[in-house]
KOLZA-338531 format. One record per residue (C-alpha): residue number from 1; z, y, x. Coordinates in steps of 0.5 Angstrom, whole numbers. Layout:
<rs>
+-----+-------+-------+-------+
:  nr :    zz :    yy :    xx :
+-----+-------+-------+-------+
: NUM :     Z :     Y :     X :
...
+-----+-------+-------+-------+
</rs>
This chain:
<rs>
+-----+-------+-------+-------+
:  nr :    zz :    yy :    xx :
+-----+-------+-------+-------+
:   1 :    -3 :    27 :    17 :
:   2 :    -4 :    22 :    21 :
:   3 :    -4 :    21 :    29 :
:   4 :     1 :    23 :    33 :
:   5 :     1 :    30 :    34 :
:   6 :     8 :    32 :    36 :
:   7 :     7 :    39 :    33 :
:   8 :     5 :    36 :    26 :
:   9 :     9 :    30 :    27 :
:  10 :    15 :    36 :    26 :
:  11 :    12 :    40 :    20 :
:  12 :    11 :    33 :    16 :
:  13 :    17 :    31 :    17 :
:  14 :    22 :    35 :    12 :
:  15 :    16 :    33 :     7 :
:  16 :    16 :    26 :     8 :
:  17 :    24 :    26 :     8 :
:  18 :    23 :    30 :     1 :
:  19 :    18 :    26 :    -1 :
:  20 :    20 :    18 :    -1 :
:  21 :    27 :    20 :    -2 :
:  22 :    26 :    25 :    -9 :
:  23 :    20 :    18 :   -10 :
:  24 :    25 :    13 :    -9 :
:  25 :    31 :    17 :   -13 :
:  26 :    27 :    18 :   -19 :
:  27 :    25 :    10 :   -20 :
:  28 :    33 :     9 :   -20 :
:  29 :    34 :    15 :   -24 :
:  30 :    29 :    13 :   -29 :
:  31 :    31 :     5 :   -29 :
:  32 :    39 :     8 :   -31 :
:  33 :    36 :    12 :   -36 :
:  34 :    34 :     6 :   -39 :
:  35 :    39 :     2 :   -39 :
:  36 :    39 :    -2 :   -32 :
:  37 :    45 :     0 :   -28 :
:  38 :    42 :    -5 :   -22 :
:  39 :    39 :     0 :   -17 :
:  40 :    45 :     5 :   -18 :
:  41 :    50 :    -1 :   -16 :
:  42 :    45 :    -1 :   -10 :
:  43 :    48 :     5 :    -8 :
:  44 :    40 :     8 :   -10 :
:  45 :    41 :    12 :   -15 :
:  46 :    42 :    18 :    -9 :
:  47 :    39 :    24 :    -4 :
:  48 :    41 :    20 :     2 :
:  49 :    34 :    19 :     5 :
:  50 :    39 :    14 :     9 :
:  51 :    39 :     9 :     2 :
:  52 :    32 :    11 :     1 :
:  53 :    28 :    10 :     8 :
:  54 :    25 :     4 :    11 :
:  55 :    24 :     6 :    19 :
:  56 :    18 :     1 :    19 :
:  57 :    15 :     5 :    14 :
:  58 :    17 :    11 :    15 :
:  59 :    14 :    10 :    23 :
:  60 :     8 :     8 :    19 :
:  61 :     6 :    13 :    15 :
:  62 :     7 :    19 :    20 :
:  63 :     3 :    15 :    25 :
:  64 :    -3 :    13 :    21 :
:  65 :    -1 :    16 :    15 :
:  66 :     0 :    11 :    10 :
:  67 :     7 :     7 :     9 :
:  68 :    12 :     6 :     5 :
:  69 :    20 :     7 :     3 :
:  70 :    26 :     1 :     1 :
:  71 :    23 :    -1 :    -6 :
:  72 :    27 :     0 :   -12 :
:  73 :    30 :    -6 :   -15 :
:  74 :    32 :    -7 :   -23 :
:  75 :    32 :   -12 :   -28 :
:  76 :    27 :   -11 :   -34 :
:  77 :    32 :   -16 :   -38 :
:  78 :    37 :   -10 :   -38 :
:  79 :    32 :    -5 :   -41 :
:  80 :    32 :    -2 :   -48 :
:  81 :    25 :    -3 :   -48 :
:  82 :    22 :    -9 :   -43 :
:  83 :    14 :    -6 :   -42 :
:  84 :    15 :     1 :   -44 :
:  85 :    21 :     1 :   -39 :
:  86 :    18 :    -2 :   -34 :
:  87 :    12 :     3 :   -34 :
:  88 :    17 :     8 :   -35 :
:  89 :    20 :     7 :   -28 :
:  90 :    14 :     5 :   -25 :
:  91 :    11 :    12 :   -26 :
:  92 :    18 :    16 :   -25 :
:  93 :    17 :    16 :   -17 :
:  94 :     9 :    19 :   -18 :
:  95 :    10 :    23 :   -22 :
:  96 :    16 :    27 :   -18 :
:  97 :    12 :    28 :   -13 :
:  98 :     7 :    31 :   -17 :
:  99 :    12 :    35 :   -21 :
: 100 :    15 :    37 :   -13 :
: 101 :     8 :    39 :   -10 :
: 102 :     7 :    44 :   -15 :
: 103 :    13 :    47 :   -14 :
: 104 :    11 :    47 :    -7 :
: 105 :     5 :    50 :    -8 :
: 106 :     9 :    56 :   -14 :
: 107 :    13 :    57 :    -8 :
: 108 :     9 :    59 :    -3 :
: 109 :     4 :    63 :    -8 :
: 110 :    10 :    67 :    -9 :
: 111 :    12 :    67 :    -1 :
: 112 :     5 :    71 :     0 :
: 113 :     8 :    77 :    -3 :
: 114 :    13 :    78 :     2 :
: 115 :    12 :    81 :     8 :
: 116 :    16 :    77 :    13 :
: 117 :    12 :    70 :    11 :
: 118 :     6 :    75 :    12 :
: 119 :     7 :    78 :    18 :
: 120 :    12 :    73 :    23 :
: 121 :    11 :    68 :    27 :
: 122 :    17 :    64 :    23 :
: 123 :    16 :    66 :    16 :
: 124 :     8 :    64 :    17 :
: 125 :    11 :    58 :    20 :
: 126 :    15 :    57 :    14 :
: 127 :    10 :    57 :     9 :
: 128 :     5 :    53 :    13 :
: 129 :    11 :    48 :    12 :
: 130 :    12 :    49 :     4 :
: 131 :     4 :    48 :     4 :
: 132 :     4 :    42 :     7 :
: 133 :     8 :    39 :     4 :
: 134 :     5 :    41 :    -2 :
: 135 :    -1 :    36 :     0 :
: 136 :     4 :    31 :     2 :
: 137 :     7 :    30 :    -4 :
: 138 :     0 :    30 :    -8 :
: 139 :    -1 :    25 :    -3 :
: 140 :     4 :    20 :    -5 :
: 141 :     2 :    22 :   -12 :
: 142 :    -5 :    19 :   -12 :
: 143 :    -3 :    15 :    -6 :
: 144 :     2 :    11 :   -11 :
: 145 :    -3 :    10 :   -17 :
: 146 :    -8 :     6 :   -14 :
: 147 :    -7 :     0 :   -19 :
: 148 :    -7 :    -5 :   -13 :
: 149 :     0 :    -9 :   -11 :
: 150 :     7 :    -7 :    -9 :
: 151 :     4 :     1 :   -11 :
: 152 :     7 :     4 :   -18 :
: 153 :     1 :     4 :   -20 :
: 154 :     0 :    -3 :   -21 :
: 155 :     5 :    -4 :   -25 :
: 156 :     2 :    -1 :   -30 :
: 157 :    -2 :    -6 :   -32 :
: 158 :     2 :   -12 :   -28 :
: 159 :     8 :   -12 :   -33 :
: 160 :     3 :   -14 :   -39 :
: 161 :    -1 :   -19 :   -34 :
: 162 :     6 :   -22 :   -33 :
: 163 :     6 :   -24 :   -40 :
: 164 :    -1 :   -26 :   -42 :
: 165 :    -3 :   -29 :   -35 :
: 166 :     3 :   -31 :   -30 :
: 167 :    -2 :   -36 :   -25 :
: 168 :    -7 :   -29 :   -26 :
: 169 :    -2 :   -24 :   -24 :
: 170 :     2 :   -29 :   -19 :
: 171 :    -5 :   -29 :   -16 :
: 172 :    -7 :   -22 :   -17 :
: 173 :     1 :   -20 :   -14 :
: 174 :     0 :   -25 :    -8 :
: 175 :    -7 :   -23 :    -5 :
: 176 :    -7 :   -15 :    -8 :
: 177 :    -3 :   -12 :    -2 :
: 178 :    -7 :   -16 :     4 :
: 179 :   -13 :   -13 :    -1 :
: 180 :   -10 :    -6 :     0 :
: 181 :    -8 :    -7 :     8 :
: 182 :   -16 :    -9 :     8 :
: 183 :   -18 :    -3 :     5 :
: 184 :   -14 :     1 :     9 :
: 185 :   -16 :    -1 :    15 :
: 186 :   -23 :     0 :    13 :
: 187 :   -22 :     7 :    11 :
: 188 :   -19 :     8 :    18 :
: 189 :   -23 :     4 :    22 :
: 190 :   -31 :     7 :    19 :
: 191 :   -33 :    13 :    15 :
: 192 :   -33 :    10 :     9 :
: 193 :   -29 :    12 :     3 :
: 194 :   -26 :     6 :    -1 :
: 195 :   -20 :    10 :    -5 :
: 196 :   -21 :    17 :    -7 :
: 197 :   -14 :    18 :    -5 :
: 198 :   -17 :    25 :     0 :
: 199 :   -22 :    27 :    -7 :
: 200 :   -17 :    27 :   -12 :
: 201 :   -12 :    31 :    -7 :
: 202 :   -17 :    36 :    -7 :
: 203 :   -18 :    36 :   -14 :
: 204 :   -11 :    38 :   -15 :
: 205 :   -10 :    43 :    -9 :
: 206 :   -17 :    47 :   -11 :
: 207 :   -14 :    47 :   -18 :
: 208 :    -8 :    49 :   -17 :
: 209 :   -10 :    55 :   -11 :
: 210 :   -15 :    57 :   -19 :
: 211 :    -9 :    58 :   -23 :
: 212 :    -4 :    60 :   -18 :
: 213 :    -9 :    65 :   -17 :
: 214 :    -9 :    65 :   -10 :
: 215 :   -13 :    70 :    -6 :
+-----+-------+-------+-------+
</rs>
């Protein structure tokens, strides 16, 4: 989704909105859930975009495909169960967006059996658009699952570090985003692939089509 196609610029960005939005609801939803009020008394625990969006990032991900939202701030010592906890609403946000994209896709399989989305210039635009979106939260999924800092993903092994080896996980914290920057770069600028983010988005769009029974 990356470039700066106005036309695609307007279909990805009700997805994008959606996507980091329900995202980033979900990190704070799960933190109060577990007992920590932070994100909420932040005003976070919303579907405002507004309390969400960070303009910079957003630029980012529509104009190169990658970026990123507000981060969601909680207290671990506040959770019933520190570790786990801290898993637990790492994980919220990617999973939300698995969990979005597959309702996008169920929509559209059952868009294909009316024939306004199958004949009409809108209806067939508006499917695109579901699809679409479809793709883009698939995409946040895996996206936020590579274990390198500030993703979700990272935390998952991170909140042990933490606790076994601070000067590790101080080091790891400090360079992984520069790391991550780099390999971003990299991808963008030659034809190496460095993160399966694309593979593993096909992965789960060819699966679905399967299931789904997509003709």
């Amino acid at each position: 989704m990356s470039g700066l196609d106005p036309v695609l610029m307007l279909k990805t960005l009700p997805a994008v909105i959606i996507g980091l939005t329900v995202h980033e609801f979900s990190h704070a939803w799960m933190a109060f859930k577990l007992g920590d009020k932070t994100a909420n008394d932040m005003g976070r625990l919303s579907f405002n975009p507004l309390k969400h969006i960070d303009p910079l990032g957003f630029l980012f991900i529509l104009i190169a495909g990658f970026g990123w939202a507000k981060p969601v701030m909680f207290n671990p010592e506040n959770l019933k169960h520190k570790h786990s906890g801290e898993i637990l609403i790492s994980l919220a946000g990617p999973v939300s967006n698995l969990i979005l994209g597959i309702l996008c896709f169920v929509i559209v399989r059952g868009l294909y059996g009316v024939d306004f989305f199958q004949t009409t210039n809108i209806g067939q635009g508006t499917v695109n658009i579901v699809f679409i979106a479809g793709i883009i939260n698939f995409g946040l999924f895996i996206f936020n699952l590579i274990p390198l800092p500030p993703l979700d993903g990272s935390h998952v092994y991170l909140t042990f570090l933490k606790v076994k080896n601070p000067a590790v996980f101080n080091l790891f914290y400090k360079y992984g985003t520069m790391a991550l920057f780099i390999i971003i770069i990299i991808e963008n600028q030659t034809k190496i692939t460095l993160l399966p983010v694309q593979p593993a988005i096909n992965f789960i769009v060819n699966l679905l089509l399967k299931l789904l029974d997509f003709n």
